[in-house]
C-alpha positions as CSV (number, residue, x, y, z in Angstrom):
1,X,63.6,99.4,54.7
2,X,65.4,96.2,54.0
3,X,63.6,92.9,55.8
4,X,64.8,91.6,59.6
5,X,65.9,88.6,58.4
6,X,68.0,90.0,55.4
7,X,70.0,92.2,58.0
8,X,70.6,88.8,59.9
9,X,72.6,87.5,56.9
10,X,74.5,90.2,56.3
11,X,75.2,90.6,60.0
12,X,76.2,87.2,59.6
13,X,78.4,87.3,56.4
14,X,80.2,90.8,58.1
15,X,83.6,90.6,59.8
16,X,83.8,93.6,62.5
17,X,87.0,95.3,61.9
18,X,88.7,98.0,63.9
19,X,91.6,100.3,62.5
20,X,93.4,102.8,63.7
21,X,94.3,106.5,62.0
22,X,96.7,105.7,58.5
23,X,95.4,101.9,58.0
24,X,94.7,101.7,54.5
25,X,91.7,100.1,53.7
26,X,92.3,99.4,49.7
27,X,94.4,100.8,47.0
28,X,93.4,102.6,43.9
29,X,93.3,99.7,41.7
30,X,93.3,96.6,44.2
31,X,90.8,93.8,43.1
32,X,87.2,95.1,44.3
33,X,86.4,92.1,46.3
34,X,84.4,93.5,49.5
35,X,83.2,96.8,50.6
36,X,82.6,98.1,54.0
37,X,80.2,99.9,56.2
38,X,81.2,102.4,58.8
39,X,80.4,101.9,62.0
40,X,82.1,104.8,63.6
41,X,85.3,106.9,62.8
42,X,86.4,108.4,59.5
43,X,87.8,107.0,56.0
44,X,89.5,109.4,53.7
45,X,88.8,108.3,49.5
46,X,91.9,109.8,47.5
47,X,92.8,109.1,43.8
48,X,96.7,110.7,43.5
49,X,96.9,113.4,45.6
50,X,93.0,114.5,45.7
51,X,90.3,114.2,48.2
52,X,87.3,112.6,46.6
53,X,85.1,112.2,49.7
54,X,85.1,111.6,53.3
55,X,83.4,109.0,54.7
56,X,81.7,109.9,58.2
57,X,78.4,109.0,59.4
58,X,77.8,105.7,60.6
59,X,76.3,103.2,58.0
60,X,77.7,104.7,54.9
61,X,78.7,102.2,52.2
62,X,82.4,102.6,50.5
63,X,84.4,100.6,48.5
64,X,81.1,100.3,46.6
65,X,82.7,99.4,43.4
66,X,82.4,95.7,44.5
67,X,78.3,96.4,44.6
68,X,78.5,97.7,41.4
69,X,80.5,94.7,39.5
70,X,83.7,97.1,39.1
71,X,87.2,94.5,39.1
72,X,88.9,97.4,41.0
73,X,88.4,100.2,43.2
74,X,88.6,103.3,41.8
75,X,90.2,105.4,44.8
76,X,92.1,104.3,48.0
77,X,90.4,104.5,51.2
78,X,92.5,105.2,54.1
79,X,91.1,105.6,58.0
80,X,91.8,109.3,59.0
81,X,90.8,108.5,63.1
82,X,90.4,105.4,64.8
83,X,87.6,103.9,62.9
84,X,85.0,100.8,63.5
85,X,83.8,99.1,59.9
86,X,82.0,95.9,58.6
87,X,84.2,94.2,56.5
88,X,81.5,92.5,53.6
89,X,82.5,90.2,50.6
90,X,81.6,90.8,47.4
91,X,80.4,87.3,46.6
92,X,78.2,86.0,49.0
93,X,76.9,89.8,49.6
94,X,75.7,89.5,45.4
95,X,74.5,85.7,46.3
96,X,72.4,86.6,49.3
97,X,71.2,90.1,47.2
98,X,69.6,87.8,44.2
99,X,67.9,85.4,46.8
100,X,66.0,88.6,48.0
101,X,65.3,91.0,45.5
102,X,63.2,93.4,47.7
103,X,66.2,94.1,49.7
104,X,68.3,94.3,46.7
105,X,65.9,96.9,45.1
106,X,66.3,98.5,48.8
107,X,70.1,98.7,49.1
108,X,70.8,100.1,45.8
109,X,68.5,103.0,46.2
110,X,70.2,103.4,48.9
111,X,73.4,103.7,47.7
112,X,72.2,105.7,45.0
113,X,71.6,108.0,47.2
114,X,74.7,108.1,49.3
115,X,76.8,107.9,45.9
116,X,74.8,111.6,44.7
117,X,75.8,113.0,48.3
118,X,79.1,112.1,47.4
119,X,79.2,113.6,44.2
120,X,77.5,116.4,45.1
121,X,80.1,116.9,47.9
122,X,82.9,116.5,45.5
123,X,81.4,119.2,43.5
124,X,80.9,121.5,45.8
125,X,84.5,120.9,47.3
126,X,86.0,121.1,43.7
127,X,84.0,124.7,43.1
128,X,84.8,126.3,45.8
């Protein structure tokens, strides 16, 4: 839903990363300056000792509290398999979003809707 030439600037603006199972991706707490979108593999979100959500289908968003203004991430994220991401910065990412705010409207639905998956999974992993 988001416009051809929109997806070229982010495409641009993204660094391909590729980690391997145990890279840790951010800490609980770290400055929330990027986020990431999976390309392939798995990444494990943990606050303490307890699963919050596993990321696993290609182009999910995590690390989303730099989209939503947040200083610092609320959970770790940790690769769990050898795993293929964008690597996205906060700040140009935001500069980019308020220069097109079709697209912006677009992404964050988006993630709204990826973030009540991943609530919904966390609730149904903590009732059962």
């Amino acid at each position: 839903g988001m416009s051809i030439n929109f997806v070229k600037s982010v495409t641009d603006l993204a660094v391909h990363i590729t980690c391997h199972e145990g890279d840790k991706l951010f800490e609980n707490g770290d400055t929330a300056d990027r986020f990431y979108v999976l390309l392939k593999g798995s990444v494990i979100m943990e606050r303490g000792k307890g699963k919050l959500y596993t990321a696993e289908q290609a182009g999910e968003i995590f690390g989303w509290s730099a989209l939503i203004h947040r200083e610092n991430y609320a959970a770790s994220a940790t690769c769990t398999a050898k795993t293929e991401l964008l690597n996205i910065k906060r700040e140009p990412f935001i500069k980019l979003l308020e220069a097109s705010p079709g697209d912006k409207a677009n992404l964050y639905e988006r993630l709204a809707k990826m973030l009540g998956n991943q609530l919904l999974e966390v609730y149904i992993t903590a009732t059962c």
